[in-house]
N, C-alpha and C positions, 0 to 999 in steps of 0.2 A: 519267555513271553514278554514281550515290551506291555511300559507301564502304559502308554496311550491306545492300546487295544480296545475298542470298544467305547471312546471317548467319543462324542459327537460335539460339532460344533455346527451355530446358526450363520455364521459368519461365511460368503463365499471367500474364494483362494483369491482371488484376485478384487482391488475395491471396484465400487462401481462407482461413477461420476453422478454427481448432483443434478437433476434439472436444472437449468438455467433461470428458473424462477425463483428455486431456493436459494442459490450463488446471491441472486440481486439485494434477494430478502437480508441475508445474513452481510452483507456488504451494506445496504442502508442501514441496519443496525448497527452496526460498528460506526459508518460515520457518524450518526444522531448523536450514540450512548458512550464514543470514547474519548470526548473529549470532557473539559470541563464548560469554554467558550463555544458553541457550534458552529462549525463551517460549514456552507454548503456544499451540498454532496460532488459538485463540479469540481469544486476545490480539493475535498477530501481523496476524488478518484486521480487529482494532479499532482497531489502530494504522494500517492500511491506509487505513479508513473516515474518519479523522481526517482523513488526508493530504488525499483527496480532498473534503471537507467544507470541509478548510480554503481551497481554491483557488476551490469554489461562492461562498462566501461572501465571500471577498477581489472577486470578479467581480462579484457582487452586490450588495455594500456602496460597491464602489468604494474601499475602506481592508480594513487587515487584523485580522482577526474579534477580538474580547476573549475572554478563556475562558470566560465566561456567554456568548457566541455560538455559540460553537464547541458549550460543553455542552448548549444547548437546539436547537440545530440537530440534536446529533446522537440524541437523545431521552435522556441521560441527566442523573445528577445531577453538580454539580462537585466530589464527592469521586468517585466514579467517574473524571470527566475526570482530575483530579489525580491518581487511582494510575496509570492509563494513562499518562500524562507521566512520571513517576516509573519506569513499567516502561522505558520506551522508552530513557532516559539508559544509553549504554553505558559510564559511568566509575563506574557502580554498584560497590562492593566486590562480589567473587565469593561473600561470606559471609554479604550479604546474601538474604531471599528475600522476594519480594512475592506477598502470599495474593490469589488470585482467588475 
C-alpha cells in the first residue's frame, strides 16, 4: 500500500493563472514598495523590459548584449537607455531627481 493512499490535496494539478487585475495589483506594489527612491511605474515597467531583453539577447547572441544592443533591441535611443541605467542605480543621492 503506498504511503500517499488516501492523501487529499486542495491544490489543482495544474496552476491556474492570475486575473489580470491581480498581476497589475501585485506589479504596482512591487514598483511603489521595492525601491527605497520611488520611480514611476512607467519607469519601473522599463526597467522591467530591460531585464527581460537583456536575457533574450544574452540567449541569442550567445554573449552578453553591448548597450547599443540592448538600446536597439529595445527600440530606443542610448541616451534614453542611459537615463534608464542611471534611474535604476540605487546609491543615487536622495537629492537627486531624474526627469522622464
Amino acid at each position: 500500500m503506498s504511503k500517499l493512499t488516501g492523501l487529499r490535496t486542495n491544490s489543482p494539478a495544474t496552476p491556474i493563472p492570475l486575473p489580470r487585475w491581480v498581476q497589475q495589483a501585485i506589479y504596482l506594489a512591487l514598483a511603489y514598495n521595492s525601491r527605497l527612491i520611488r520611480l514611476p511605474v512607467h519607469v519601473h515597467n522599463q526597467l522591467l523590459k530591460i531585464i527581460k531583453m537583456r536575457a533574450q539577447l544574452t540567449q541569442r547572441l550567445g554573449r552578453y548584449p553591448t548597450r547599443i544592443d540592448m538600446a536597439t533591441g529595445l527600440g530606443i535611443t542610448m541616451k534614453e537607455y542611459q537615463t534608464l541605467l542611471d534611474a535604476s542605480e540605487s546609491s543615487k543621492a536622495s537629492g537627486t531627481h531624474v526627469a522622464f
